[in-house]
N, C-alpha and C positions, 0 to 999 in steps of 0.2 A: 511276242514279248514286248514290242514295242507298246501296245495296251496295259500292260501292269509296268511300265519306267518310263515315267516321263521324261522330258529334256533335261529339268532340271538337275536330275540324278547323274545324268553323265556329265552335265559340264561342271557340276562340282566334285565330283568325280577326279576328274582329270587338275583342277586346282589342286588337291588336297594329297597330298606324298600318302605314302604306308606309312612311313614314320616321320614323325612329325615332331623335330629338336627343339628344346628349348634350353637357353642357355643365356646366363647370365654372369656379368660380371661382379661379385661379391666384392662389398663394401670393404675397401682395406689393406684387398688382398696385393701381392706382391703381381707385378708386372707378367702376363704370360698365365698367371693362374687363374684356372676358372672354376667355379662349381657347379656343379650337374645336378640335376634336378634328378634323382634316381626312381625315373617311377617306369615301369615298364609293363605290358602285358595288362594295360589299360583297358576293356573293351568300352567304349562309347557306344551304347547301343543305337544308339539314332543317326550315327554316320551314315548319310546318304550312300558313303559307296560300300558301306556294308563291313569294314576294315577291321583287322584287329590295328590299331594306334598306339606304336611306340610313343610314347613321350619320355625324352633319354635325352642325357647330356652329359661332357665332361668326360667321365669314365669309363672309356672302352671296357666293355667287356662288363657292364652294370648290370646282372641278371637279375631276375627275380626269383625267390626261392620258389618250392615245386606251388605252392601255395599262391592261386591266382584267381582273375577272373574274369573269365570267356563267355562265350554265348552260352555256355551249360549254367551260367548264372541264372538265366532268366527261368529257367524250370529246376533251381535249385530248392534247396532248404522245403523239399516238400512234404511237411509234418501235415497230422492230420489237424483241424482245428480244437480248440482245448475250451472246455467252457468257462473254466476259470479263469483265461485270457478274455474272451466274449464277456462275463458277467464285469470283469475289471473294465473293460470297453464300455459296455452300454451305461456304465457307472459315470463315465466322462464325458461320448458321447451322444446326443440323444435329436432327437428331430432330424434323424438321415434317415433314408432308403435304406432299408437291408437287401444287400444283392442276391439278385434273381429269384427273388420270389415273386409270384405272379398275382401279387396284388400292389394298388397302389396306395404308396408312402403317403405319411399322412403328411400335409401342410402344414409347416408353421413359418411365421415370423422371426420367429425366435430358436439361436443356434448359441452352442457353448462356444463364444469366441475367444475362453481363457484357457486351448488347448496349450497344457505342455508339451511343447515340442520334446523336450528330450526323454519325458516319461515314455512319449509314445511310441520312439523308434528304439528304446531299450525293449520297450514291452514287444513288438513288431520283432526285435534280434530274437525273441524266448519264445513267441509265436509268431510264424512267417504267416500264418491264413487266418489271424485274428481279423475279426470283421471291423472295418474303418471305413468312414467318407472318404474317400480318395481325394475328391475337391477340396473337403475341409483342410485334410493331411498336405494335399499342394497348398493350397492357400495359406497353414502354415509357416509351412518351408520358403513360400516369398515372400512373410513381414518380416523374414529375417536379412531382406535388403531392402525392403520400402517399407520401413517402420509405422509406415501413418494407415496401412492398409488395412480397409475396412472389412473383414473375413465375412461378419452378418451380411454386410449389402451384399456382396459378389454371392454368397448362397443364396440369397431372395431375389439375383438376378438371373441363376437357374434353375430356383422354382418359376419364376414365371415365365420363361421360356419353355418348362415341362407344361404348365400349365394351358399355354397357348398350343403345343404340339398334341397333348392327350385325348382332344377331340376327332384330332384326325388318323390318330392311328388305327384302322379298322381293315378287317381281310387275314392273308395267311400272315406267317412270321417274313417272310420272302417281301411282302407290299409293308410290313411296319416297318421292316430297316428297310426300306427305299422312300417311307414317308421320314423318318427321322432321319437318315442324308439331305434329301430334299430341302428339308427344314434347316438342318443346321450350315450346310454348305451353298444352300443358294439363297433362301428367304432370309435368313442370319446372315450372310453372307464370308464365314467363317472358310479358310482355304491356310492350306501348305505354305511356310514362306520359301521357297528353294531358292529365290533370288538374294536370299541373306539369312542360309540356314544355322551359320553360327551365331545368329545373336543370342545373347544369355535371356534376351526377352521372350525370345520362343520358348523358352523353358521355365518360367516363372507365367505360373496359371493364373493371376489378375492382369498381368498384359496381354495373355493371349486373349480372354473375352474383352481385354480396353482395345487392341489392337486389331481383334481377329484375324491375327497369324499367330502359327504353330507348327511345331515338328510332329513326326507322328507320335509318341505317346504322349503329350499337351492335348492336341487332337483327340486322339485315342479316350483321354479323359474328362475330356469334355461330351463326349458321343455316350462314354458310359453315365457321367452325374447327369446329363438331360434324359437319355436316357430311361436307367432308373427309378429318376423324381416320377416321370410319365407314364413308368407301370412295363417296362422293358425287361428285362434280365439280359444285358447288357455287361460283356465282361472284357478286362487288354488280355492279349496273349502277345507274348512277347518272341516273335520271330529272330531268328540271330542276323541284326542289320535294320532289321524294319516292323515296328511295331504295328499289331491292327487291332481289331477288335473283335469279337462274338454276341450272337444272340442267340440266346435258347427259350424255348416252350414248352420244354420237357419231351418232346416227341422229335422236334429239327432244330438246326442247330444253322446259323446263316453266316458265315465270314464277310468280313466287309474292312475296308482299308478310308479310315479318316480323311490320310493327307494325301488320298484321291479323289476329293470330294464324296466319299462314301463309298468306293466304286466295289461290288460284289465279288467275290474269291473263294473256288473251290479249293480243294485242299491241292487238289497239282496246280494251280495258280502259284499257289504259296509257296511250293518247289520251286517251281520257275526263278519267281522272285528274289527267293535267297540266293540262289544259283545266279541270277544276273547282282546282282549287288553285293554279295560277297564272292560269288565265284567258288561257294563250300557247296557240297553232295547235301543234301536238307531231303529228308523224310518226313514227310507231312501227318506220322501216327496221330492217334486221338493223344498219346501223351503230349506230344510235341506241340501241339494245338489247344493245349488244356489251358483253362485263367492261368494269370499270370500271378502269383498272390501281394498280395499289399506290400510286405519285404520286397518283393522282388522288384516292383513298379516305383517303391520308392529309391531303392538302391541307385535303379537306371535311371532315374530324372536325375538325382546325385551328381553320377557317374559321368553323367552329361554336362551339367553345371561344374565338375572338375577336370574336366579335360578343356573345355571352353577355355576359363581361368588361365590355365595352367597354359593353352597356347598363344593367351595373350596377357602373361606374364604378369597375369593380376593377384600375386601371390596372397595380399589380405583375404581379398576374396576366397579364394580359392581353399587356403587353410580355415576358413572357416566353414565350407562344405566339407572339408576331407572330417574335419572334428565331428561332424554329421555323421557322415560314414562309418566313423568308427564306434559309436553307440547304434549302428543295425547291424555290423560287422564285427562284433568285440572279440571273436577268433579269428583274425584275418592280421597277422604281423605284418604285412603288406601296410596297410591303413596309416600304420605308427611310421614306418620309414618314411612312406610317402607326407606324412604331416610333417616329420622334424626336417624334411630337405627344403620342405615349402616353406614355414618358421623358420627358417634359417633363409632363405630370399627373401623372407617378407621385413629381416632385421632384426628378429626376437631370437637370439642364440640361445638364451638360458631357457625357454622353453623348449627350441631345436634340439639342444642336448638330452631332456629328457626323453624324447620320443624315439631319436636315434639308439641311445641306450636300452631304451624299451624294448628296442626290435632287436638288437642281437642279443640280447638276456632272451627273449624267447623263442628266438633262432640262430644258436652260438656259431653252427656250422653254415650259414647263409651262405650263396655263392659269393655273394656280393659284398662280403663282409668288408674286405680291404676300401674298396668306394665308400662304404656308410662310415670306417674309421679315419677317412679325407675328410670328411663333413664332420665329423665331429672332433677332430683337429683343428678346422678352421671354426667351429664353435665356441670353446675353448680361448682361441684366441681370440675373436671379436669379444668374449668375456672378459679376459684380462685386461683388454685394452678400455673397456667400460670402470676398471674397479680400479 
């Protein structure tokens, strides 16, 4: 085992609690009173030690209705593709790879950098396997905190990367994903950061090619858009704990783990692995190990950039990934509590109140109903006290 975990994984490991509180003191409130941030039954999918992560505060006993989301997230929502999703896609976006087909993308200079973000992950909620750049789709999702971020160059910086790799990819599918490791992990010099895996930079995809550090699914998608651009079929699968990747040729099929510098993975590999970093029983079926679809890869980078936040009490932040969330998540009453407790840390009660409203209108019988009418009492009151 000690070849599929590196050091990293255990000693942040041992830093990081199961549950991990966050609690704050709310603007106002009377002396002794706190409010809880009521999000629970969080999974972080890129936690190194593989964990489900309370993040919980204030109100014992703050449960989440049955309605949640676990490692079965990451092979959830598995509808078939829809073409009227695909023809509404190729309509926006145009000069990407289409995954795993075994020819190569054509080159351009030229990419749609006026993607809507919110059109996309609405459309992404109604079709989970609708075809999207993944790069492009990250690379949206971080000019929504580095405004100046230039989407065309960072695409024309893993076209020529695929373009410099494409010569050498030659032999079985077993020597391409060892020539495209090669390339991205030691000539690139692209690597894991475990020495500072929470940073939010790991997870916003123009720092990790400014940087070259990444967690594994940053990683993960960076291996599939070089990948792909180069003539790969190239896909994430999303492990519970730890993200990797696949390649197919239509005949084999090669597992391979990014933020190990590529490092090769049978399917009892990938037992192992969950088993050591979650410490969960993992079956490594051909389901289990199937792509991971675009919903679901975006969810988990999300998911990851709201837990982050949310442990270091960067409530702006943070409520404006969870408003994310909830345009791929629009049946998920989870998404609405978790935003009006965050708006309501971040100072904006009269939005807070909406949201908490939200969730127990379409969840009257919540367990947790009494904590979400704390927060929206102390809502309320921050309100009166503004009017």
């Amino acid at each position: 085992m000690d070849s599929l975990v590196d050091a990293g994984h255990a000693a942040l490991a041992e830093a990081i609690e199961d549950a991990i509180l966050v609690e704050e003191k709310a603007v106002g409130m009377a002396a002794g009173e706190e409010a809880g941030l009521v999000l629970r039954g969080i999974f972080v999918g890129n936690h190194p030690a593989g964990k489900l992560s309370d993040i919980a505060g204030g109100f014992p006993g703050f449960l989440p209705p049955a309605i949640h989301h676990g490692p079965g997230l990451v092979h959830g929502h598995e509808l078939a593709p829809q073409q009227q999703a695909i023809d509404v896609l190729d309509g926006q976006f145009h000069d990407r790879p289409a995954p795993c087909r075994n020819v190569v993308p054509r080159q351009s200079s030229v990419y749609n950098t006026s993607m809507d973000i919110a059109t996309t992950l609405s459309l992404l909620a109604r079709h989970p396997e609708a075809t999207v750049d993944l790069a492009e789709l990250a690379l949206a999702l971080a000019r929504e905190e580095y405004a100046d971020l230039d989407i065309e160059a960072y695409l024309s910086e893993l076209d020529a990367m695929a373009f410099e790799l494409r010569p050498r990819l030659r032999g079985s599918l077993t020597a391409r994903v060892r020539m495209l490791a090669r390339y991205l992990f030691q000539d690139m010099g692209f690597h894991g950061n475990a020495q500072n895996y929470y940073d939010p930079r790991n997870s916003y995809f123009n720092q990790v090619l400014d940087r070259r550090l990444g967690i594994p699914l940053t990683l993960s998608l960076l291996a599939l858009a070089v990948g792909q651009r180069a003539g790969l079929c190239v896909q994430g699968v999303g492990l519970p704990g730890h993200f990797i990747a696949r390649a197919d040729d239509g005949e084999e099929m090669v597992l391979f783990d990014p933020f190990h510098e590529g490092r090769l993975l049978t399917p009892e590999d990938c037992e192992l692995l969950v088993h050591e970093v979650t410490g969960q029983h993992f079956e490594a079926t051909p389901e289990a190990l199937a792509p991971a679809s675009a919903l679901a890869v975006a969810v988990r980078l999300l998911t990851n950039l709201k837990g982050i936040y949310l442990r270091t009490s960067e409530f702006a932040r943070a409520a404006r990934v969870i408003s994310r969330l909830r345009l791929l998540l629009p049946d998920d009453p989870v998404q609405d509590r978790d935003l009006g407790a965050t708006l309501l840390h971040a100072g904006r009660p009269g939005a807070a109140l909406d949201r908490l409203e939200a969730y127990l209108t379409r969840v009257p019988a919540a367990e947790d109903r009494a904590a979400v009418e704390k927060l929206l009492c102390q809502a309320r009151r921050e309100l009166a006290r503004w009017n």
